[in-house]
N, C-alpha and C positions, 0 to 999 in steps of 0.2 A: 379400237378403244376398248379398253377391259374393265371399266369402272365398275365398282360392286351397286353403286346407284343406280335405280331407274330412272330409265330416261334420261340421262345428265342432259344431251344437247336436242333436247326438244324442241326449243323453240330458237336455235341457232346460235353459235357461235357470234358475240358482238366485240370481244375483245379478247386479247391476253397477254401476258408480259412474263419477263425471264427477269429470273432473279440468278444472280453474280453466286458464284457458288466456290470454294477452293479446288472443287475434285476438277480432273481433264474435263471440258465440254463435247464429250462424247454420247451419243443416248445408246446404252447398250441395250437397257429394258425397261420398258414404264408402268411406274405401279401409280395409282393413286395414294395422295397422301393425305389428303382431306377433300370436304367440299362443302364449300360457303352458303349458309343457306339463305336466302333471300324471301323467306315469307310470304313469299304469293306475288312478290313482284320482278321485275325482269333487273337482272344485271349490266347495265350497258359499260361499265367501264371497271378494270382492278388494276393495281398500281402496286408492287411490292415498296415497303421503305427501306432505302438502300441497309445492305448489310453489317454496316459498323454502326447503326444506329438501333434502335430499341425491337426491331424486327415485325412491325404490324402490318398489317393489311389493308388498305382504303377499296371498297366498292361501293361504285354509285350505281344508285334504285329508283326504277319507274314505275310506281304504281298508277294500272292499267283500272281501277278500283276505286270505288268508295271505300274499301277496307283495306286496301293496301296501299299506305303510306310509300311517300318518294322523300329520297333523302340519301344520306350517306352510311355507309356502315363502318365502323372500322373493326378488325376482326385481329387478334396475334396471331400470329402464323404458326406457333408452337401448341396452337387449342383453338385450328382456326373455325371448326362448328358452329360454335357458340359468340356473337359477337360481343366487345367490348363496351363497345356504345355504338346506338345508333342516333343520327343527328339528323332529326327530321327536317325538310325544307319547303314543305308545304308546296313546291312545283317540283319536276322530273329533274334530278341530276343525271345531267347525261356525259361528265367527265367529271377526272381529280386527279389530282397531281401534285406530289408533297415537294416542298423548295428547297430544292440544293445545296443553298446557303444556310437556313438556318432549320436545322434538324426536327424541330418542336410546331413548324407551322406546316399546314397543307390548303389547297385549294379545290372547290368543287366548282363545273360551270353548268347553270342553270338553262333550262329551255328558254325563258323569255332576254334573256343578255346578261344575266347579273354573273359575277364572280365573288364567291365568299371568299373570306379566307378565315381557315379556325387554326386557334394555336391547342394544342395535343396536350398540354399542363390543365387544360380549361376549356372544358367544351360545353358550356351553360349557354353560350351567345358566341356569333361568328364577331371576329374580332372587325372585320370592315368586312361590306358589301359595296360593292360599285358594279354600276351597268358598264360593260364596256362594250355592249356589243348594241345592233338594234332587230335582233333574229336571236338562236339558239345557239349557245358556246357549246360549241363542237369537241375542242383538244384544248389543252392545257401544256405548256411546258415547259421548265427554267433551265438553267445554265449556268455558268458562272465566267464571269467575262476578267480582262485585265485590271478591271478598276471596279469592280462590284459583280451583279447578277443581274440577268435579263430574265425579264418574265413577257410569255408570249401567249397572246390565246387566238385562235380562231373563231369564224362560225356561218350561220347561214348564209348573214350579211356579206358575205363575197370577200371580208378583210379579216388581214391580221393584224393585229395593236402589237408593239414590242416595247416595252416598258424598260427601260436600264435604271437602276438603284447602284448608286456610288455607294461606298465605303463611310461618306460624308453625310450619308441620310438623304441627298435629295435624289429625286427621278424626272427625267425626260422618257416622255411615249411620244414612238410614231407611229399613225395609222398608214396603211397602204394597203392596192389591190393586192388579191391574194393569186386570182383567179384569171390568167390572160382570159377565158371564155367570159368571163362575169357567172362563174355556177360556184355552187355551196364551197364552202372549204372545210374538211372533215376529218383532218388530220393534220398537225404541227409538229416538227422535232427541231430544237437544233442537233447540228452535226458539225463535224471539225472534220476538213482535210488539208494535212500537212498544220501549217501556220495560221489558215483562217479559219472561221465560223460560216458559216451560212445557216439559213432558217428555211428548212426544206419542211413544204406543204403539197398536200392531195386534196382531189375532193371528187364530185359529179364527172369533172371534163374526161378522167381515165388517165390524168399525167401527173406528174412530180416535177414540180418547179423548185429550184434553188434561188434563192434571194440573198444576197452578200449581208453578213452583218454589219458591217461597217457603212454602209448606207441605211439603213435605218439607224444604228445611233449616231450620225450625226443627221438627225432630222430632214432624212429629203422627202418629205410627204408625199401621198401617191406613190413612195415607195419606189426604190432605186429599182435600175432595170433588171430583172431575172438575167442572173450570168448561166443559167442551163435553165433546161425544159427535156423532160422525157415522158416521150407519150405511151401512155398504158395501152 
């Protein structure tokens, strides 16, 4: 690591993410290009927004402090030093994750369950809060399925919720184990092989479980069987 800053990973690596780029995805050499400042609190999660969209930055912030504030930052990635806004939440954001479908909105998930969502035109007040969890929202993360968009979050509570949103405005959630062990779950993605979706989660147990999409949106509660398990 050649960074001109001191100290960059002092207090550890907690996240990082790859932004879509036109060049080969080769790393021939690495320079630093910025670094995000966090005012005295720790970084747990940054999210690039995808690349045909307005190019910003979302990190979520724990303050460890009576003086440092926990909240969201958003930074442009073209002057990413100095943030744009930042959107205080009075508890530990410890994920965020901007949605898929609709370019303007992103999501943050709080330590005690809640899941904001703020829209990016207006960030005076989070547009809806809902608890979804009954522990700390771990991972956040959308999709876009044949008839709308899924949104999926994790957390301590051993489960994942998967939300599907039609085209039509309405939405069905299914809650289900995340965790064959019953331990935390600490990471969400979906993924696509071939034709399907699945919603592959980690966490405590050291393994990566896949879960069929199509059994959670049609509602099999408890969550349809994990079609793979690989153990860390």
């Amino acid at each position: 690591h050649t960074s001109p800053y001191a100290q960059p990973l002092a207090r550890g690596v907690h996240s990082w993410c790859w932004v879509e780029s036109d060049r080969p995805p080769v790393l021939r050499r690495a320079r630093t290009l910025g670094c995000l400042d966090s005012y005295g609190t720790v970084l747990l999660d940054v999210e690039f927004q995808p690349k045909d969209r307005a190019g910003n930055i979302l990190a979520a912030s724990s303050g460890f402090s009576s003086s440092a504030p926990s909240g969201v930052y958003v930074h442009d990635r073209r002057s990413s030093e100095s943030p744009v806004s930042f959107l205080e939440t009075n508890l530990s954001a410890l994920c965020v994750n901007w949605d898929s479908a609709a370019p303007h909105l992103f999501r943050a998930g709080l330590e005690d369950g809640q899941v904001l969502t703020f829209d990016q035109r207006n960030l005076a007040s989070p547009l809806h809060c809902k608890r979804r969890h009954k522990a700390a929202v771990r991972s956040l993360a959308t999709a876009p399925t044949g008839a709308g968009t899924a949104f999926v979050s994790c957390g301590e509570d051993t489960r994942i919720i998967c939300t599907f949103e039609d085209t039509g405005a309405s939405a069905t959630s299914t809650d289900f184990a995340a965790s064959p062990s019953g331990d935390y779950v600490h990471a969400v993605q979906v993924v696509s092989v071939g034709s399907q979706q699945f919603i592959a989660s980690g966490g405590y147990d050291g393994g990566v479980t896949f879960h069929p999409m199509h059994g959670a949106k049609h509602g099999k509660a408890g969550g349809s069987a994990p079609s793979a398990m690989v153990e860390g």
